[in-house]
C-alpha positions as CSV (number, residue, x, y, z in Angstrom):
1,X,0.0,0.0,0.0
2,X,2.8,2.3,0.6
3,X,4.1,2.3,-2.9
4,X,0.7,3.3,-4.4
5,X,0.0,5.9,-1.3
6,X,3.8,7.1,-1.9
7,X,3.2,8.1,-5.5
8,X,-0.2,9.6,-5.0
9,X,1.8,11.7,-1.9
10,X,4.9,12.6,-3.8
11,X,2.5,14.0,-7.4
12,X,1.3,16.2,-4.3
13,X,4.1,17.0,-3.3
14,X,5.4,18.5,-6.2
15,X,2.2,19.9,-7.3
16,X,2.5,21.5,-3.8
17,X,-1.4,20.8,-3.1
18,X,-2.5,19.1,0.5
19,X,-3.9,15.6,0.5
20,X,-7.2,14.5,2.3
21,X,-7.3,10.5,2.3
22,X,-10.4,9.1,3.9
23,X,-10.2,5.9,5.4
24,X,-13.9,4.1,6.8
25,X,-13.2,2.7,9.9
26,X,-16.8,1.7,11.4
27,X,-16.0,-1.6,11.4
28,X,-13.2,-1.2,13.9
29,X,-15.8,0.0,16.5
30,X,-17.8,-3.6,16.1
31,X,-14.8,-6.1,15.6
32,X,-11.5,-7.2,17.0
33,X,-9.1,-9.2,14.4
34,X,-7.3,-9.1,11.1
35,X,-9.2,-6.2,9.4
36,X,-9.6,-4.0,12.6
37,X,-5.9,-4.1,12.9
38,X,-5.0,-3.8,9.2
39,X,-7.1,-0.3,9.5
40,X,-5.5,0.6,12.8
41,X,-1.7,0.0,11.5
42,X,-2.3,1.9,7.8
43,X,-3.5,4.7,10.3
44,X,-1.0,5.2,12.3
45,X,1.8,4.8,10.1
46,X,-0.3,7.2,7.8
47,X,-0.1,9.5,10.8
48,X,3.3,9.1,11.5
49,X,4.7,10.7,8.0
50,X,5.9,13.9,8.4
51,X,4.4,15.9,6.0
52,X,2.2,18.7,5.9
53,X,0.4,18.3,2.7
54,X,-1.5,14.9,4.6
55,X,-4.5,15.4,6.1
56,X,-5.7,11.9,7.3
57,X,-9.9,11.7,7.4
58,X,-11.9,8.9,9.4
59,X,-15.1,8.2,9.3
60,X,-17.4,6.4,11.5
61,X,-20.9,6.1,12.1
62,X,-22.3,6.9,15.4
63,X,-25.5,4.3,15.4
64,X,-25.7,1.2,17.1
65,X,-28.8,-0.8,17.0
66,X,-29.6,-3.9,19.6
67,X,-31.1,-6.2,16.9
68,X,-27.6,-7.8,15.1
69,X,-29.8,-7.8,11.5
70,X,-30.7,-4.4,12.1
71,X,-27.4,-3.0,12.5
72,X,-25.9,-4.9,10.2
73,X,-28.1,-4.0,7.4
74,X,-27.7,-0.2,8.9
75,X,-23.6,-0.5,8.4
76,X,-23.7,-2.4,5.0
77,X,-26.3,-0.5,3.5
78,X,-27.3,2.7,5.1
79,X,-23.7,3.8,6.1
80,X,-21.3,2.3,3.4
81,X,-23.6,3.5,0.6
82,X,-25.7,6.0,1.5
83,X,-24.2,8.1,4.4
84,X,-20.2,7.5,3.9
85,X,-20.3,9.1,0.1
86,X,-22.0,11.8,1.7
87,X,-18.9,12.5,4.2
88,X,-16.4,11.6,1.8
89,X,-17.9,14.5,-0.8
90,X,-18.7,16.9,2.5
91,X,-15.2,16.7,3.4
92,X,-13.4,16.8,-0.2
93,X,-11.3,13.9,0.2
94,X,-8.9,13.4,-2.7
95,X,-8.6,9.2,-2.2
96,X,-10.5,6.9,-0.3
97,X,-9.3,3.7,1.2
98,X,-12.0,1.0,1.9
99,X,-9.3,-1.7,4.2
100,X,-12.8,-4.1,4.6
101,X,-13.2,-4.7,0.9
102,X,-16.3,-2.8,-0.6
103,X,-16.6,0.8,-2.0
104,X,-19.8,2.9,-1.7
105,X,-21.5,2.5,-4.9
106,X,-21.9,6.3,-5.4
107,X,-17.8,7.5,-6.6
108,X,-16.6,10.9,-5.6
109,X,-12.8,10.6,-5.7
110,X,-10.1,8.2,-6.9
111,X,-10.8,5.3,-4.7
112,X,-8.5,2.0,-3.2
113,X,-10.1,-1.2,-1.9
114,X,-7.8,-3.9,-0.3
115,X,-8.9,-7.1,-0.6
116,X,-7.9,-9.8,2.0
117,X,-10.0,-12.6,0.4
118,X,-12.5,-14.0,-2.1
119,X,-13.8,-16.7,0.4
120,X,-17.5,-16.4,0.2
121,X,-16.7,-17.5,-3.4
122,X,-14.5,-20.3,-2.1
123,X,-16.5,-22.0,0.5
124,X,-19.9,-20.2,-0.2
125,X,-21.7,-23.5,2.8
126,X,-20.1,-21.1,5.7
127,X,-22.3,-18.1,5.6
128,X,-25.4,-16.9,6.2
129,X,-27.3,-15.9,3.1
130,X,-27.2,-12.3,3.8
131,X,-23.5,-12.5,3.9
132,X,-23.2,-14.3,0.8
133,X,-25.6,-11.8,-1.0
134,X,-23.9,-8.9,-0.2
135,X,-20.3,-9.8,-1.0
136,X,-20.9,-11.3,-4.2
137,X,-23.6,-8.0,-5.2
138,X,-21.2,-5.7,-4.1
139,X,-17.0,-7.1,-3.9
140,X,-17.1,-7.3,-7.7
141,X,-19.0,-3.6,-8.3
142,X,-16.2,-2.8,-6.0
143,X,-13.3,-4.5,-7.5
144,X,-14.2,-2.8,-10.6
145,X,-14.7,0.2,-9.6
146,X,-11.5,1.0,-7.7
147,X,-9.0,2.5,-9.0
148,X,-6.4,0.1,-7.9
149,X,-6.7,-3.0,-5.8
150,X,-4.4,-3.8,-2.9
151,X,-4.3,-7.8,-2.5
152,X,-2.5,-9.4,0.9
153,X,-1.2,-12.2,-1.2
154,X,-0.6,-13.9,-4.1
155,X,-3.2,-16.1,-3.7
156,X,-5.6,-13.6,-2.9
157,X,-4.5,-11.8,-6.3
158,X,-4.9,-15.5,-8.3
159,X,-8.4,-15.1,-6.6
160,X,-9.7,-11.8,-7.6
161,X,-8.2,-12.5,-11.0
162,X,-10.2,-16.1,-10.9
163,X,-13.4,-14.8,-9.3
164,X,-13.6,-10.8,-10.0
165,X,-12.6,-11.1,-13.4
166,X,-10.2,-8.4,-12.7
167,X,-7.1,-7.1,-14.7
168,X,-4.2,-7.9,-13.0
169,X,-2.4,-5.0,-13.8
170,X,-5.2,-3.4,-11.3
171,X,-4.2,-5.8,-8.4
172,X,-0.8,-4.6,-6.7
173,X,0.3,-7.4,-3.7
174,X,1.6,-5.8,-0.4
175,X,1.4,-8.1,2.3
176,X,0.6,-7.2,5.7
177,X,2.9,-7.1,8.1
178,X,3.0,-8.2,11.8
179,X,1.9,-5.9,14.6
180,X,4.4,-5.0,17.5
């Protein structure tokens, strides 16, 4: 990821214009794990350039709801495609980085998606229908959408390339590294 945010930083740079990234991190509020620390760990090393043209964005939404199918129709529909374009265009971020693998539908900016796995294509028996639904509706609208596609491994890049039907000059691999 820092290759492709390194270019995008240095154009800046010499263009001498100030860079808003938007990064979603709603689903760090709900979860504990891989993708929760992913988003934490592009954060703060995002933070920790020093550089005044970067002005790093996060959004969240605010709403919780008791009912689990409530709120998780809330965050996957309501938030990610209806109220997170809103904030990115409110805020005039120049890139957005979706770390939890789907886009809002609605495009405002140049956008990155990193994509940690295809496996609701893979072993489809494992989730729930909802599950299923959404990530095959929306993980390919996203994957063609973005404007480049960060995969964590080789295997995942085989994958989008097998499942997405995705350029792989689109795909860059960075894997993730370990957290201290």
């Amino acid at each position: 990821m820092w290759d492709i945010q390194a270019g995008i930083v240095n154009q800046c740079f010499l263009l001498r214009f100030s860079l808003k990234i938007g990064i979603d991190i709603n689903h760090t509020k709900c979860f504990s794990g891989g993708n929760t620390t992913y988003t934490n760990n592009i954060i703060d090393q995002l933070s920790k350039l020093d550089l005044d043209i970067i002005n790093l964005v996060t959004f969240s939404s605010n709403k919780k709801f008791n009912n689990k199918k409530v709120n998780t129709f809330y965050t996957d529909i309501i938030w990610s495609h209806v109220l997170l374009p809103k904030e990115i265009k409110n805020n005039n971020i120049n890139l957005f980085h979706s770390t939890v693998g789907v886009l809002p539908i609605k495009k405002s900016c140049p956008q990155i998606i990193t994509i940690h796995d295809t496996i609701n294509y893979i072993y489809e028996k494992y989730f729930n229908t909802w599950h299923n639904y959404y990530t095959k509706y929306f993980l390919p609208k996203s994957a063609y959408q973005a404007d480049k596609i960060i995969a964590v491994s080789n295997s995942t890049k085989n994958d989008i390339i097998k499942y997405l039907n995705v350029d792989e000059n689109k795909i860059e691999v960075i894997y993730e590294a370990s957290s201290p």
